[in-house]
C-alpha positions in Angstrom: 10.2 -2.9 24.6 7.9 -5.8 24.4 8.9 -8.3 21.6 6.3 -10.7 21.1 6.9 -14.1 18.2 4.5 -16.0 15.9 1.5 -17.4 16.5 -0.1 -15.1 18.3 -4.0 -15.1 18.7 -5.1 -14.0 22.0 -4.2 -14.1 25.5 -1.3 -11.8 27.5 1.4 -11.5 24.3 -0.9 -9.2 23.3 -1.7 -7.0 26.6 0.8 -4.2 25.8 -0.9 -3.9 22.0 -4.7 -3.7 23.4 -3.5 -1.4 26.0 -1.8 1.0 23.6 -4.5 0.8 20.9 -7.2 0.9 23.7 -6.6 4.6 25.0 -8.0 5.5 21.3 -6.4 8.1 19.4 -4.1 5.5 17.1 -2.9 6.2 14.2 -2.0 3.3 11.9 0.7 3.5 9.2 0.0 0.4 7.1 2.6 -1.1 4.8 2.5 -3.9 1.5 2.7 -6.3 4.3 -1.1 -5.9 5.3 -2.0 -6.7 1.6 -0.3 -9.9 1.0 -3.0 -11.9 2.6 -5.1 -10.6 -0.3 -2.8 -12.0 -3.0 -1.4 -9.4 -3.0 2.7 -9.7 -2.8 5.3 -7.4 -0.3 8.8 -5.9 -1.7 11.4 -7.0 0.8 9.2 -10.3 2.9 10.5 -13.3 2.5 8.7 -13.7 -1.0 9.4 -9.9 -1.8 8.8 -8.7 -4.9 12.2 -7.1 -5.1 13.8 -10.3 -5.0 12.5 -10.5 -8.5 11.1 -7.7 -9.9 12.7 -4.0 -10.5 9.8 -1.5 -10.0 9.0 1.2 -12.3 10.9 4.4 -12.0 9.8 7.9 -11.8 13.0 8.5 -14.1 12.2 5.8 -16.9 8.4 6.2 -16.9 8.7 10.0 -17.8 11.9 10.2 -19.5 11.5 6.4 -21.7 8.8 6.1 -23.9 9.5 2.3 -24.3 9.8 1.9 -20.8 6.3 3.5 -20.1 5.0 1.2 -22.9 6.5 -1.6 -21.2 4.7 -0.5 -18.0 1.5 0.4 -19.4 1.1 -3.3 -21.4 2.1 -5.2 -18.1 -0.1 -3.2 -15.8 -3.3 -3.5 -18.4 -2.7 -7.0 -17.7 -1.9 -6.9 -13.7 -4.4 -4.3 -13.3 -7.4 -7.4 -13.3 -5.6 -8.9 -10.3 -5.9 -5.7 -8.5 -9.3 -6.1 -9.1 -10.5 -8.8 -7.9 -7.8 -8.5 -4.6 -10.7 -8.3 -1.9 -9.6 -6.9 2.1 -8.8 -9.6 4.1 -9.1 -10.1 8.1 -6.1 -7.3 8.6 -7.8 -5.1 6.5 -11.2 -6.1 7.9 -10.0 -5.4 11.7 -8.7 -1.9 11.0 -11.8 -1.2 9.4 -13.4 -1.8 13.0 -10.7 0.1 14.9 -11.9 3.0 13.2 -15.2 2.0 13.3 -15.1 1.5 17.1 -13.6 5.0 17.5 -10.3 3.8 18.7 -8.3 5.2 15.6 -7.9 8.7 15.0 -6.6 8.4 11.4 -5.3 5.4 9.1 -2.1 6.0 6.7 -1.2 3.7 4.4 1.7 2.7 1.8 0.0 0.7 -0.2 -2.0 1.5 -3.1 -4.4 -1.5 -4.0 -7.2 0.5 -2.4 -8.2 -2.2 0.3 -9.0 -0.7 3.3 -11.1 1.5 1.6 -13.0 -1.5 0.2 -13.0 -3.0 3.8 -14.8 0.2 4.8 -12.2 2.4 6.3 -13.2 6.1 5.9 -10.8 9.1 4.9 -7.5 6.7 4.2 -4.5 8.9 3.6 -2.9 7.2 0.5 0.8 8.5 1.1 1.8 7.0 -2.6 -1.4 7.2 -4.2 -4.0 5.0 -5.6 -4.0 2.6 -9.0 -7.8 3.1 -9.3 -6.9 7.2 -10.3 -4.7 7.9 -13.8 -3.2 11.5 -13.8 -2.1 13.1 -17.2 1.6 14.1 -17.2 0.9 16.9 -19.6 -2.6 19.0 -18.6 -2.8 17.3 -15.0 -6.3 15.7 -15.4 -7.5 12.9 -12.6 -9.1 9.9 -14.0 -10.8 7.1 -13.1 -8.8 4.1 -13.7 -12.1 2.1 -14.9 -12.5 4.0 -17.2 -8.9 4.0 -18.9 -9.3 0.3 -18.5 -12.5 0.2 -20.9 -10.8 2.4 -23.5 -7.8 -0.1 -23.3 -9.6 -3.2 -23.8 -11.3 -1.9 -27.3 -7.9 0.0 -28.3 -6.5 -4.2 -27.6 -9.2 -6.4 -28.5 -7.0 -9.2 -29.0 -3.9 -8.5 -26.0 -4.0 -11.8 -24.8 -0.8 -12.6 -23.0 -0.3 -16.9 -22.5 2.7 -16.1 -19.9 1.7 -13.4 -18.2 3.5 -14.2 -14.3 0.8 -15.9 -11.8 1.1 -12.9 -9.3 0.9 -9.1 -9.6 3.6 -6.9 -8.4 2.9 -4.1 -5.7 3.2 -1.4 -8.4 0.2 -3.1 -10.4 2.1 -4.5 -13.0 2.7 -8.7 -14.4 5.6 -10.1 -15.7 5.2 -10.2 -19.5 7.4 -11.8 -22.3 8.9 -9.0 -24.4 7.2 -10.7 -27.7 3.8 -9.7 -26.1 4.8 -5.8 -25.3 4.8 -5.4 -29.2 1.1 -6.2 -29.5 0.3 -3.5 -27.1 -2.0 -0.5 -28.0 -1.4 2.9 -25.1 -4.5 5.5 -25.6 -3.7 9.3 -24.1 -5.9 11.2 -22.2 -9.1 12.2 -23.4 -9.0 15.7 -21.6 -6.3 17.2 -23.5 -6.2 15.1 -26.7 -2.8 13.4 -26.3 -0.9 14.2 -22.6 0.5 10.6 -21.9 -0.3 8.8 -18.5 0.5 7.9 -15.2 -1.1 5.8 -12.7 -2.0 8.1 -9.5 0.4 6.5 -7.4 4.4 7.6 -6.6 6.5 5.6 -8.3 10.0 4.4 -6.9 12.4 7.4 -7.4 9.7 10.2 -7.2 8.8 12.3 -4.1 5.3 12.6 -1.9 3.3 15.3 -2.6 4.9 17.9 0.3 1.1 18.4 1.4 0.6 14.9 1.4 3.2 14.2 4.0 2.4 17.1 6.1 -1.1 16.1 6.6 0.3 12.5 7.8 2.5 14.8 10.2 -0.2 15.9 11.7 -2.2 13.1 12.0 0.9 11.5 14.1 1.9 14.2 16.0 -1.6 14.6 16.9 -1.7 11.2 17.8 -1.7 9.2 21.4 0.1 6.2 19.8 1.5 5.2 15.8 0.8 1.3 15.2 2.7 0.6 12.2 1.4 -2.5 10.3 3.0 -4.8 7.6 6.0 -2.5 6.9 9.9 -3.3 6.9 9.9 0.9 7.3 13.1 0.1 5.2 12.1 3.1 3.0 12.0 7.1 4.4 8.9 7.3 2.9 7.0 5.6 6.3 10.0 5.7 9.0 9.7 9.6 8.8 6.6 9.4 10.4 7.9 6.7 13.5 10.6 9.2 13.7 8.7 12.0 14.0 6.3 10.3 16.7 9.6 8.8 18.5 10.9 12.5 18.8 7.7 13.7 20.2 7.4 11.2 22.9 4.3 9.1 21.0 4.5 5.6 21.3 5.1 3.3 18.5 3.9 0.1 18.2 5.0 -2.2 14.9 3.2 -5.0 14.3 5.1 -7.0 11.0 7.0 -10.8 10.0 10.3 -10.1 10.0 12.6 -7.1 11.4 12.2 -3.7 10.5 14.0 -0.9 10.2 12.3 1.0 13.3 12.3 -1.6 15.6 15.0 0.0 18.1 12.4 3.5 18.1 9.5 0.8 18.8 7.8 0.5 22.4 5.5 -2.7 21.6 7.4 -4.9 19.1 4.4 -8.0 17.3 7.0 -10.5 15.1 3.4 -12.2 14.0 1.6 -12.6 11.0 -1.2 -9.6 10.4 -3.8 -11.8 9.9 -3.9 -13.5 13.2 -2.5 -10.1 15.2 -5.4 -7.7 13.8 -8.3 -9.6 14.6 -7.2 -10.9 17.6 -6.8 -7.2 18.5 -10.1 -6.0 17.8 -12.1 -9.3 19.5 -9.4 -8.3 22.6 -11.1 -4.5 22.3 -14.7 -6.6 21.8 -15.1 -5.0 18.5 
């Protein structure tokens, strides 16, 4: 296994990565890791969020009223930050991968929606999206947008002063508890009052099973898996670089830090995304 250390930019450290991506036929597996360029921070990196922040539940959101509250008032205020997150250079480069023909599918982890906006087509969001709302009680998909309008006249004067400087992967600020009172929920408009939920998988809640089958496929089908910005610490992703280690696919990680795959990896990048992808794709002369 090839293990190669920060900074790398071009030049032979990289050989073994352009030659695996290069056959075409990659799939990537993209973790938080790839977003935190965008402002965007990671769970377990050195500045992981987890070091400070508990996530939301699937238990407490459906089973805690006041917890979904909570959630609700701290993600109306974290969901502007999402917003105006744009892809940066990692996002940018996978974007041309594709583009270029060399990938033949992109899953990712995240749900910020970014290499979507970098101009990645058909982007298998594993846990979801935060620009969708889904009703707990009829089912009905939403666009986040528009919950967001509906919030801001139902809380025309929700101005949090301490609201935390950075968003949390799950979409959601740090708020004083004094503020949460203040806080106005709507329901959905479909059925007249289901409560709800942010299209994405919350910590504690399990993939759609045709969700993770279709990523199956994509890897087994695959002539390499490049994992990118993910410890893998969760089964969620390493599923998938187990699956493609069983079937004799190569894997390639590219992330800061250690991982949990990193014994099943053939081409091992400790580098920082943002120098890595690009470098990559002006290697490939995309």
């Amino acid at each position: 296994m090839a293990v190669v250390s920060a900074p790398v930019t071009t030049g032979p450290d990289l050989d073994e990565l352009v030659e695996l991506v290069g056959r075409g036929g990659a799939v990537v597996l993209s973790g938080a890791g790839l977003s935190t360029d965008s402002g965007i921070p990671d769970y377990r990196g050195v500045t992981g969020a987890l070091r400070t922040h508990s996530p939301m539940t699937w238990q407490t959101f459906t089973r805690d009223p006041q917890g979904r509250h909570r959630y609700w008032a701290r993600s109306y205020v974290g969901w502007r930050q999402i917003g105006l997150a744009r892809p940066n250079a990692g996002h940018h480069a996978v974007a041309a991968l594709q583009g270029a023909g060399l990938l033949a599918g992109v899953i990712t982890q995240n749900v910020d929606g970014l290499h979507q906006a970098a101009g990645a087509r058909d982007v298998v969001e594993l846990h979801g999206g935060l620009d969708r709302t889904v009703c707990l009680a009829c089912g009905d998909v939403a666009d986040r947008a528009s919950l967001d309008l509906r919030l801001r006249a139902a809380n025309p004067g929700f101005r949090p002063e301490h609201a935390a400087d950075e968003v949390n992967p799950d979409g959601d600020v740090e708020l004083p508890e004094e503020a949460l009172d203040d806080f106005v929920m709507v329901d959905c408009l479909a059925c007249g009052g289901g409560p709800l939920k942010p299209d994405v998988v919350f910590f504690g809640e399990t993939v759609p099973p045709d969700r993770v089958q279709h990523c199956y496929e994509l890897v087994v089908g695959a002539r390499s898996l490049v994992v990118l910005g993910s410890s893998l610490t969760v089964m969620s992703g390493y599923r998938f670089v187990l699956r493609a280690a069983k079937e004799g696919i190569p894997v390639a990680i590219v992330n800061s830090g250690p991982t949990r795959g990193d014994e099943k990896a053939d081409v091992r990048v400790d580098a920082p995304l943002g120098l890595v992808l690009p470098a990559l794709a002006s290697r490939l002369g995309r």
